[in-house]
C-alpha angles and dihedrals in degrees: 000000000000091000098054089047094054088047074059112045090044091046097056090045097053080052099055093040088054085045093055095042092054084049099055092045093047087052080051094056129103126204090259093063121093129198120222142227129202136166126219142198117247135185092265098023145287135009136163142221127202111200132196117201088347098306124113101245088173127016104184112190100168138033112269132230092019115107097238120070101220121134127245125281116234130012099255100057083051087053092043086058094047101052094043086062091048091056087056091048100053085047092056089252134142107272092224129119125213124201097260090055090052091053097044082052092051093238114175104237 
């Protein structure tokens, strides 16, 4: 029990650490700079990046919030993800992605 509340506690705070790096980079950000997109091939499928001045901000090699950790499908769902987060990025909001977006996206879980 002690190990799976420090994979917790330490998960949560690399989230909120990662959360607080792609802040302060946001807050950074003219209106010049673009963000990318980009989708890869992994072992068991797709996964995405989103870069910032060249440099990889979010790799994302498997869908979020679901309990396996299995990739995405196709490329395009990968991309559709991608670009969703970018869209909260650019409004100041918290790049995470919650069930209910991924199926409103059609995203194949």
């Amino acid at each position: 029990m002690i190990i799976n509340i420090k994979q917790f506690f330490w998960s949560n705070i690399q989230k909120n650490l990662i959360l607080f790096t792609l802040l302060l980079l946001l807050a950074s950000c003219t209106k010049k700079e673009v963000l990318k997109t980009a989708a890869f091939k992994t072992n068991s499928g797709w996964g995405y990046t989103i870069a910032y001045k060249e440099k990889v901000v979010i790799k994302q090699t498997i869908i979020p919030v679901i309990s396996d950790n299995k990739s995405f499908a196709t490329e395009n769902d990968a991309l559709k993800v991608a670009d969703f987060v970018k869209q909260k990025l650019k409004q100041n909001l918290s790049p995470t992605v919650t069930k209910n977006e991924l199926i409103l996206l059609k995203i194949k879980l």
